[in-house]
LUMMI-795046 format. One line per 2 residues: number of its first residue (from 1); their letters; for each residue y, z, x of N, C-alpha, C, O. Coordinates in steps of 0.02 Angstrom, whole numbers, plus 50000, padded with zeros to 5 digits. Layout:
REM LUMMI-795046
NUM = A = Y,Z,X,Y,Z,X,Y,Z,X,Y,Z,X  ...
***
This chain:
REM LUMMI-795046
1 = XX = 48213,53436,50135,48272,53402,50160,48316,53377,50102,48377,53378,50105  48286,53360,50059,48326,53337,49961,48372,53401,49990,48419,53392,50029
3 = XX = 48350,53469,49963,48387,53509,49962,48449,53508,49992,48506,53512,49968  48426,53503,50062,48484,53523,50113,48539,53436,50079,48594,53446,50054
5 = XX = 48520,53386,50083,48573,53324,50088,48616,53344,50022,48677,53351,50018  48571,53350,49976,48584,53381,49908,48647,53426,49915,48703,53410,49895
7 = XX = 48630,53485,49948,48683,53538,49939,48742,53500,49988,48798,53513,49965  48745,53455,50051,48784,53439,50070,48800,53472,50156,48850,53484,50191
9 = XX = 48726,53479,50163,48723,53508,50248,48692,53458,50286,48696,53466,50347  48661,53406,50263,48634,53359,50303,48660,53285,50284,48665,53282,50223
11 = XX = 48670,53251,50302,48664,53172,50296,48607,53155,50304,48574,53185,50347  48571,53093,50257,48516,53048,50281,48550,52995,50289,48608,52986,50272
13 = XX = 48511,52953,50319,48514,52864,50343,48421,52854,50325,48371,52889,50331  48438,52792,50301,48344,52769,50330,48339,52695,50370,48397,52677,50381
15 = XX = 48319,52673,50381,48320,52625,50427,48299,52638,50479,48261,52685,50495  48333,52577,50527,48303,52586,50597,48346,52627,50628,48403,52610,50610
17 = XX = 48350,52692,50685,48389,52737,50691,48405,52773,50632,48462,52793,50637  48373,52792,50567,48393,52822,50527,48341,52915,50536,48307,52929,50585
19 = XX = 48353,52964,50472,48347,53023,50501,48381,53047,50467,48406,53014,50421  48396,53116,50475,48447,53156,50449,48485,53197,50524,48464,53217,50578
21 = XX = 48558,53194,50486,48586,53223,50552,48624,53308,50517,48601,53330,50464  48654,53329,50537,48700,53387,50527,48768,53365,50515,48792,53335,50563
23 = XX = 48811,53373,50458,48852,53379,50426,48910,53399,50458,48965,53372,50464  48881,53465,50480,48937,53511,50520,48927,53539,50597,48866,53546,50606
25 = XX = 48951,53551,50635,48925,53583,50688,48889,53655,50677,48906,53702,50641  48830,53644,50725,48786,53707,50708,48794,53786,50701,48759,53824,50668
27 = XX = 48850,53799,50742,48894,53868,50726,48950,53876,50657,48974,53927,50633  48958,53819,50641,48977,53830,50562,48907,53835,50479,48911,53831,50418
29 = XX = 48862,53844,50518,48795,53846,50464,48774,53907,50478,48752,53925,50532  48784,53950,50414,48745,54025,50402,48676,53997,50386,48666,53944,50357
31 = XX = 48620,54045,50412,48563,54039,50401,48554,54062,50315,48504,54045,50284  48597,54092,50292,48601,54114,50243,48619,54061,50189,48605,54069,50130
33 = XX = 48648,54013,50212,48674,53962,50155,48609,53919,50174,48583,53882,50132  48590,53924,50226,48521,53869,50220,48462,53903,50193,48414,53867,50202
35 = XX = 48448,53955,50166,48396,53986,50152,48410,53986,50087,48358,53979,50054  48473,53992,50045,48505,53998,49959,48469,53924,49939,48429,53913,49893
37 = XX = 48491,53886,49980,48463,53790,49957,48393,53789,49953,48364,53766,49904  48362,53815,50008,48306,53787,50026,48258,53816,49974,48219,53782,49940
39 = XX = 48265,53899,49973,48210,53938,49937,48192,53934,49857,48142,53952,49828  48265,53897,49828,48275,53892,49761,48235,53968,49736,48186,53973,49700
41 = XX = 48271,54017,49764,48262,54091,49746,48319,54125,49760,48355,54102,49805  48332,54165,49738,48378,54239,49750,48357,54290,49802,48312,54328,49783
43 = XX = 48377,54300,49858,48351,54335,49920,48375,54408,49895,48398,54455,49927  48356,54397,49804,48376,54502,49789,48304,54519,49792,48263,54473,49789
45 = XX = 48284,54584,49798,48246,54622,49834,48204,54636,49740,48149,54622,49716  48251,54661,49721,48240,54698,49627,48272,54605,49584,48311,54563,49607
47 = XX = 48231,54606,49518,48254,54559,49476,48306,54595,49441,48325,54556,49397  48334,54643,49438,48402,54683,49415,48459,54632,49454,48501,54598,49425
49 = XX = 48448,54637,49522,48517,54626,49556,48525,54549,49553,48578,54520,49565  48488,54530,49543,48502,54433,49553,48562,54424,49513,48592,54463,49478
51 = XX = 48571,54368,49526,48644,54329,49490,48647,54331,49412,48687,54351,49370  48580,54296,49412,48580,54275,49331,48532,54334,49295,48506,54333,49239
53 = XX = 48530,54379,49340,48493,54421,49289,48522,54486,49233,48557,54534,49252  48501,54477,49173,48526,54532,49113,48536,54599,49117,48489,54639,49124
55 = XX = 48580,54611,49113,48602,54665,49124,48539,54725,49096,48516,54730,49039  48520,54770,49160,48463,54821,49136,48501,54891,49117,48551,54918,49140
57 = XX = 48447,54911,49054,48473,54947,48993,48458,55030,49032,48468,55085,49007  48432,55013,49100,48416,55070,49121,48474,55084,49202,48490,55135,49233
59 = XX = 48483,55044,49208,48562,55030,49276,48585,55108,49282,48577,55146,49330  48614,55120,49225,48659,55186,49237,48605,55226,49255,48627,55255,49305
61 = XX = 48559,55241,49248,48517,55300,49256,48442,55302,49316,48396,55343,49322  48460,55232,49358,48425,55231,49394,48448,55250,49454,48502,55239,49481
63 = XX = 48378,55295,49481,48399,55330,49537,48392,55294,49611,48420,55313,49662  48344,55229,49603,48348,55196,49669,48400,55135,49673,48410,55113,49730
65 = XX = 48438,55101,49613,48462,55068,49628,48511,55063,49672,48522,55007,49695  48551,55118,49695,48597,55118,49744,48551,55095,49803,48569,55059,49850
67 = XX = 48491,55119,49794,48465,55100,49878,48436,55020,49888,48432,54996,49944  48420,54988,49835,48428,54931,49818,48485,54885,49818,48470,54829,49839
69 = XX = 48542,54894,49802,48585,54850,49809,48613,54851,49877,48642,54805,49905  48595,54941,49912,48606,54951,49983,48576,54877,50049,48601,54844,50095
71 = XX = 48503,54885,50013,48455,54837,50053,48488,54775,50038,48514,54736,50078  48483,54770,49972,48501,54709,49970,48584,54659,49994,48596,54599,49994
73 = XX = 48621,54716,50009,48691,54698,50057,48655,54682,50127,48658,54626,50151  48624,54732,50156,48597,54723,50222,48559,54647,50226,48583,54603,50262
75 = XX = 48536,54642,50211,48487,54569,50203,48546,54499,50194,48552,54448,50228  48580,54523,50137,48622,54463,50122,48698,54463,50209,48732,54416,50229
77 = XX = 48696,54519,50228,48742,54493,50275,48712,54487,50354,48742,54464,50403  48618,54522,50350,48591,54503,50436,48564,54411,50419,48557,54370,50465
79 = XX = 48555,54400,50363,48565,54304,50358,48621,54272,50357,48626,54214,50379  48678,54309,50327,48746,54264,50324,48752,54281,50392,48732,54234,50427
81 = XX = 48776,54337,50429,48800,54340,50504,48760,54295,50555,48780,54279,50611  48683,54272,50518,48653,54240,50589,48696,54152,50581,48717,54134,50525
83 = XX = 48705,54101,50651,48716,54055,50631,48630,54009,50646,48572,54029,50653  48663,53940,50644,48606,53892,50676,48598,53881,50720,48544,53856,50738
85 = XX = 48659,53899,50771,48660,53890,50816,48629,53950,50858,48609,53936,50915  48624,54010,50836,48593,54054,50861,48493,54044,50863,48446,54071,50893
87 = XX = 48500,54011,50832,48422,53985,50813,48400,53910,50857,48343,53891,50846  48423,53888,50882,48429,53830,50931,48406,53842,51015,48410,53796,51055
***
């Protein structure tokens, strides 16, 4: 839950009636932005394609990476397209 208040998808309170509530309404939350916070990982498939990763000396000449960055579009947009509200 750090995570989520952290990144700015949840509010806490503590007290009496306190909790965490939702920020935004639940059809404005990609499952995908809640999974980037939560996993403190890169949902890339290969350590080539991640964000912060160094450029590989073998890229040009690899023969699966097209099918890799393929998967890895698919994945990054069946989590961005789902909402929260679809999960409710």
């Amino acid at each position: 839950m750090k995570d989520l208040v952290k990144g700015g998808l949840v509010s806490g309170a503590s007290g009496k009636g306190g909790g965490y509530r939702l920020c935004r309404k639940p059809e404005e939350y990609t499952v995908g932005e809640i999974l980037d916070l939560t996993e403190n990982t890169a949902l890339t498939t290969v350590a080539c394609l991640a964000e912060d990763a160094e450029k590989c000396p073998y890229a040009a000449g690899c023969r699966t990476l097209p099918m890799w960055t393929e998967f890895d579009n698919m994945v990054h947009d069946f989590f961005y397209g789902k909402k929260l509200s679809d999960l409710l």
